[in-house]
Wavefront OBJ file of the C-alpha trace (Angstrom):
o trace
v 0.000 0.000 0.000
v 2.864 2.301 1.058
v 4.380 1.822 -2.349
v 1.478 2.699 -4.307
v 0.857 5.774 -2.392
v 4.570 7.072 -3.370
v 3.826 5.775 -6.705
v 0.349 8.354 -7.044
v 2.376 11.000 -5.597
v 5.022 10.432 -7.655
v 2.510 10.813 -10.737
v 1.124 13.763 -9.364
v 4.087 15.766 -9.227
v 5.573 14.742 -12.658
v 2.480 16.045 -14.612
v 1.748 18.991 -12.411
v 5.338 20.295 -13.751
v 3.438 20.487 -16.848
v 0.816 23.084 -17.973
v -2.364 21.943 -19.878
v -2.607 25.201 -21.805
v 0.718 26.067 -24.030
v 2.407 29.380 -23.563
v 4.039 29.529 -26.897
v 2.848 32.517 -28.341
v 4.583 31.374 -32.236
v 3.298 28.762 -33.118
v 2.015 28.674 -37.227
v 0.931 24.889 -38.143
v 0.190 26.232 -41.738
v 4.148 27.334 -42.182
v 6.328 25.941 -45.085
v 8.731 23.267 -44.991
v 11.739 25.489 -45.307
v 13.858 24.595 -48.028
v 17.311 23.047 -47.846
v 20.769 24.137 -49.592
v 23.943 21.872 -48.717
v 21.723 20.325 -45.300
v 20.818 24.378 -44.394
v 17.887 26.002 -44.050
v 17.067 28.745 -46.609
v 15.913 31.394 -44.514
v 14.445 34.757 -46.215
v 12.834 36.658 -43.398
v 14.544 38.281 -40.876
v 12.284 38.376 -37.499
v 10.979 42.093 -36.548
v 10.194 40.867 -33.327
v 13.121 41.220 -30.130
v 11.715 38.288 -28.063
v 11.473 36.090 -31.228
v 13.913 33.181 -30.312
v 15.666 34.833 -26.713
v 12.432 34.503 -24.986
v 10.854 31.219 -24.270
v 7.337 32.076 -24.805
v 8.470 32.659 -28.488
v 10.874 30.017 -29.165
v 12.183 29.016 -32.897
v 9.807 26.582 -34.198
v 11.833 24.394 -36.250
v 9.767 21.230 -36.022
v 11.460 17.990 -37.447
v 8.361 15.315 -36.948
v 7.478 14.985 -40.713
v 10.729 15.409 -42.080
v 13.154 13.024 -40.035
v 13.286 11.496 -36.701
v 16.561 12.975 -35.985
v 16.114 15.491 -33.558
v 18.976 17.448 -33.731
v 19.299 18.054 -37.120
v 17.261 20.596 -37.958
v 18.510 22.500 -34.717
v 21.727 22.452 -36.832
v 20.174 23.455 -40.472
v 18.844 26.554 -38.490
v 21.832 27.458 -36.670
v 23.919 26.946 -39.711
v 22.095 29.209 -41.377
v 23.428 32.238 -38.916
v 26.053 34.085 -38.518
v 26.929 37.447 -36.459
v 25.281 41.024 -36.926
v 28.390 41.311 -39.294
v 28.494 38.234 -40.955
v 30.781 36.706 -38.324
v 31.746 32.897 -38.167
v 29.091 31.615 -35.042
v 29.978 28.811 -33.234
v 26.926 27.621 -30.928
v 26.571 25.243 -27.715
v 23.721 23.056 -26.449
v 23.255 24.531 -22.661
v 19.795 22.411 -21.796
v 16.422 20.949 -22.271
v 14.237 23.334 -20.235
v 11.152 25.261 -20.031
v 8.043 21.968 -20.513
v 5.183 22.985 -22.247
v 2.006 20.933 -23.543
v 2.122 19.163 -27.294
v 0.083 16.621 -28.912
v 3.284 15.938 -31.205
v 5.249 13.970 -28.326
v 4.336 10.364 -26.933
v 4.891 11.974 -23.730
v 1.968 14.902 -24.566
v 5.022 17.242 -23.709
v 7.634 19.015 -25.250
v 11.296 20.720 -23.956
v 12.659 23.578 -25.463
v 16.428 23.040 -26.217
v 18.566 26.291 -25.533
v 22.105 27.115 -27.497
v 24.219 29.695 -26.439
v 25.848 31.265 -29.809
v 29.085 32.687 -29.744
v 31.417 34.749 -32.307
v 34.541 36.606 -32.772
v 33.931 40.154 -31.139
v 31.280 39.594 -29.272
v 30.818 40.992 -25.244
v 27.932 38.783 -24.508
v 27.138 35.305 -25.865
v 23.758 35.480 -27.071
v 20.929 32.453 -26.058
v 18.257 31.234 -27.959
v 15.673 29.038 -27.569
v 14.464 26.280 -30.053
v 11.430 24.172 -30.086
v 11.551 20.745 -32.485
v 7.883 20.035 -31.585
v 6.102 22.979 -32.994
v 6.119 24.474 -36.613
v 6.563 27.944 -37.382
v 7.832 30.275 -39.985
v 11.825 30.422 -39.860
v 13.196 33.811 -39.529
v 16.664 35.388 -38.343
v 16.637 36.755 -34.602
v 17.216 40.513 -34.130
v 21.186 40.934 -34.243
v 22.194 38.326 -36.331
v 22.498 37.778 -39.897
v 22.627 35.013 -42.450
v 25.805 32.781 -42.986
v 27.472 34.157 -47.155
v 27.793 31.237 -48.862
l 1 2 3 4 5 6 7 8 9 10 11 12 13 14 15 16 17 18 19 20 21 22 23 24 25 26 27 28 29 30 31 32 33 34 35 36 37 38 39 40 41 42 43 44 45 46 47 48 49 50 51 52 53 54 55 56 57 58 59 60 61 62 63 64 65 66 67 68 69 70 71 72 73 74 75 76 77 78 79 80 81 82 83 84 85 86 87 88 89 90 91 92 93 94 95 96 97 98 99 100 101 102 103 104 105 106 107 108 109 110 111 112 113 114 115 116 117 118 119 120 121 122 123 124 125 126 127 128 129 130 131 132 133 134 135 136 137 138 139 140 141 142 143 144 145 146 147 148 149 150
């Protein structure tokens, strides 16, 4: 008896970490596929929007479900892509899985958003963003960087 009550408990507190209603403000199931040019993303829009991609209520949707079952790769065709506000050389970290959030496109109902911390030659800060491989959305360059010259 003793083991099943740790066992509800348990339960309890693992989906209570979870919201039922998604903050993720982004979100745009009708967005394109993006295209692909030497395993990058072709990106054409740059995002207007400051908290586009540093804040995560507006994570980068770069959702990989119907595409490949790789889960990193399409992290990396997007932060290929980049580069610096100058066209600097980026070179970008995985810091964590964080920030759970409702999703009917995980077995688990829930999603993590994975942050990289972006770095370049120059720079006083590294810059943070956050991506999201569960939900689609239109691809765009954060505010204050640019897109990687072939």
């Amino acid at each position: 008896m003793k083991k099943i009550a740790s066992f509800i408990a348990l339960l309890l507190i693992a989906t209570s970490c979870v919201s039922t209603k998604s903050t993720l403000k982004n979100v745009d199931d009708n967005a394109p596929t993006p295209q692909l040019k030497n395993n990058i993303f072709v990106i054409t829009e740059y995002s207007k929007d400051k908290k586009y991609g540093y804040n995560k209520d507006y994570p980068i949707n770069i959702f990989y479900g119907n595409t490949t079952k790789n889960e990193i790769i399409n992290q990396q065709r997007f932060l290929n892509a980049l580069a610096g506000p100058n066209g600097e050389k980026i070179t970008y970290t995985k810091l964590e899985s964080c920030c759970p959030f409702p999703t009917k496109r995980s077995d688990m109902g829930a999603g993590l958003l994975e942050v990289y911390e972006l770095k370049w030659e120059g720079q006083k800060t590294p810059v943070t963003l956050y991506l999201n491989i569960y939900e689609k959305g239109l691809l765009k360059v954060p505010v204050g960087l640019s897109l990687k010259k072939n």
